[in-house]
C-alpha positions as a Markdown table, in Angstrom:
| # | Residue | x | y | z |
|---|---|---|---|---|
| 1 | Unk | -23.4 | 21.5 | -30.5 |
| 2 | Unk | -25.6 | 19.2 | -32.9 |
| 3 | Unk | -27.0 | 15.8 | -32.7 |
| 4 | Unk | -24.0 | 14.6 | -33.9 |
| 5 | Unk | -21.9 | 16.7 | -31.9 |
| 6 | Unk | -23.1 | 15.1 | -29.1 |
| 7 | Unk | -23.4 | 11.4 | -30.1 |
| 8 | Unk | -20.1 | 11.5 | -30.5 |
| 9 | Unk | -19.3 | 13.1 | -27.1 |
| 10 | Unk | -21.5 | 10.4 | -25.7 |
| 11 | Unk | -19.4 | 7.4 | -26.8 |
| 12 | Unk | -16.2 | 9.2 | -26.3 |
| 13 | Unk | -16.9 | 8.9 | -22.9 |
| 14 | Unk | -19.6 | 5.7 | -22.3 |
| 15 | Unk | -20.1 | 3.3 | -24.9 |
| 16 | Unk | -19.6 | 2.8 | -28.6 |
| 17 | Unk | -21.1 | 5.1 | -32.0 |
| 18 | Unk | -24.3 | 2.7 | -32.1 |
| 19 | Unk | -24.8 | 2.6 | -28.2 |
| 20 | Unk | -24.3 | 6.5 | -28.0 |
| 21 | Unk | -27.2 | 6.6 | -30.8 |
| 22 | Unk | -29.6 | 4.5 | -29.3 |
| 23 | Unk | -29.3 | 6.5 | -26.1 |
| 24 | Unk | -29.3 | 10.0 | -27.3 |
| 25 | Unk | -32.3 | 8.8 | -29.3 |
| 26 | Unk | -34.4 | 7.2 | -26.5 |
| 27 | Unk | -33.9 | 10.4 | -24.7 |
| 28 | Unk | -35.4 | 13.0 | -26.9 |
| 29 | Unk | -37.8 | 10.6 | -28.1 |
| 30 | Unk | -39.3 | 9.8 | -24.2 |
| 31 | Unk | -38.9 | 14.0 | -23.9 |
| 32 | Unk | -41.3 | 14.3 | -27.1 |
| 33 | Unk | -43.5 | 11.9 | -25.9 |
| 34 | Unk | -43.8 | 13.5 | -22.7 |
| 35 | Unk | -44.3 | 16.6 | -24.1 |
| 36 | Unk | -46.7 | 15.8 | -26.9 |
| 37 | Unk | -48.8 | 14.7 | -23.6 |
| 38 | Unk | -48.6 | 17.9 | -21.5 |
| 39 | Unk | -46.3 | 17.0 | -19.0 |
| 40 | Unk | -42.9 | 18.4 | -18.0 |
| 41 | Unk | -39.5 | 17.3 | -18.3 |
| 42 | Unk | -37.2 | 18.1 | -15.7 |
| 43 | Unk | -33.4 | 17.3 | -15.7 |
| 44 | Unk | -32.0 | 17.7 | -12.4 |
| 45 | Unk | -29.8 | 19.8 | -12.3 |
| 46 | Unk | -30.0 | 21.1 | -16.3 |
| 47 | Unk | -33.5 | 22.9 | -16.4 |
| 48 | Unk | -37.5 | 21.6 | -17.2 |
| 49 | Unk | -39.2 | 21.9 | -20.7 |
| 50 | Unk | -42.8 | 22.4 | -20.6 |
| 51 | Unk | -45.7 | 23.5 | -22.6 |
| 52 | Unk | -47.0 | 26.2 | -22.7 |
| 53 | Unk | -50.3 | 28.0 | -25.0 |
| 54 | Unk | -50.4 | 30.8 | -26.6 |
| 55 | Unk | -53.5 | 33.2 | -27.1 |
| 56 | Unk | -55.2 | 34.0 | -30.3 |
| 57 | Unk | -54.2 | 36.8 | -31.1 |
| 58 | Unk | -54.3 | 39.5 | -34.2 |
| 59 | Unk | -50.7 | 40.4 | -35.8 |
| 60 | Unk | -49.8 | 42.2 | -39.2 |
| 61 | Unk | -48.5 | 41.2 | -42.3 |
| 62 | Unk | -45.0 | 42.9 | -42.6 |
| 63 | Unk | -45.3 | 43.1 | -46.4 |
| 64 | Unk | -48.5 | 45.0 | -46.4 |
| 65 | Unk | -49.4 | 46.0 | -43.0 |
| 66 | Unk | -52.7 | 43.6 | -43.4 |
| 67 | Unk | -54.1 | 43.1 | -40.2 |
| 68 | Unk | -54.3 | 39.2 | -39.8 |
| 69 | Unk | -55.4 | 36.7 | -37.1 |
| 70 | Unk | -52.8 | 33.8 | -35.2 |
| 71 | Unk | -54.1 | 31.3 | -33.7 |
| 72 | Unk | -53.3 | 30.0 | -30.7 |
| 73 | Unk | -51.0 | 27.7 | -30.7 |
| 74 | Unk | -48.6 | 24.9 | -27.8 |
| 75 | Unk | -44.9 | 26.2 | -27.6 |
| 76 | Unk | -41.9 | 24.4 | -26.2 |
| 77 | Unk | -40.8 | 26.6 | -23.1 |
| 78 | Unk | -37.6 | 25.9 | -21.1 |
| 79 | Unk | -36.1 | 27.2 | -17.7 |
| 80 | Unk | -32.5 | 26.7 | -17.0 |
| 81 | Unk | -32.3 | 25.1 | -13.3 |
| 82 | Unk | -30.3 | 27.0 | -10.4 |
| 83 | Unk | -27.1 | 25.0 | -11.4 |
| 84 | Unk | -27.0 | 25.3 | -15.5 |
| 85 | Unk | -27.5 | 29.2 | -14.5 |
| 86 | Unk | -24.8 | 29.5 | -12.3 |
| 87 | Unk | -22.5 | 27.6 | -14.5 |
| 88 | Unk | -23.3 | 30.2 | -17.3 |
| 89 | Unk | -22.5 | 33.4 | -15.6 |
C-alpha cells in the first residue's frame, strides 16, 4: 500500500479526498518531527519507531574490494507491537 493507497482508504471510510490528505499528512509529518528530535513514536496497538545510531565502522567497496570507512550514521528502527504480530502469523 502507498500514500495514495491509503488516502484513499481513509476517506472511504471517514471523511472526504481533501480531509483524508490533510490527516494522513499531519500524521507522518508530527512522526518526522518527533523523530527528527529523538523521540519515539508509539502506536498503540501497531508498533513504536525510534532512532537508533550506528557505529563507524570500516566496509569494502564491492567493485574493487577497497577497504573504505562509514560513518556513523541515525537509522529509522521499528518494532511491531504484541497485536500487529499476532495479526501477521
Amino acid at each position: 500500500m502507498n500514500k495514495a493507497q491509503l488516502v484513499e482508504a481513509v476517506s472511504g471510510s471517514v471523511c472526504t479526498k481533501k480531509e483524508a490528505i490533510a490527516a494522513v499528512e499531519t500524521v507522518l509529518e508530527t512522526i518526522k518531527k518527533a523523530l527528527k528530535k529523538k523521540e519515539a513514536v508509539t502506536i498503540s496497538g501497531f508498533g513504536t519507531f525510534n532512532i537508533k545510531r550506528t557505529k563507524a565502522r570500516m566496509g569494502r567497496n564491492p567493485r574493487n574490494g577497497e577497504a573504505i570507512k562509514i560513518s556513523a550514521r541515525n537509522k529509522v528502527s521499528f518494532k511491531a507491537s504484541k497485536d500487529l504480530k499476532t495479526l501477521l502469523q
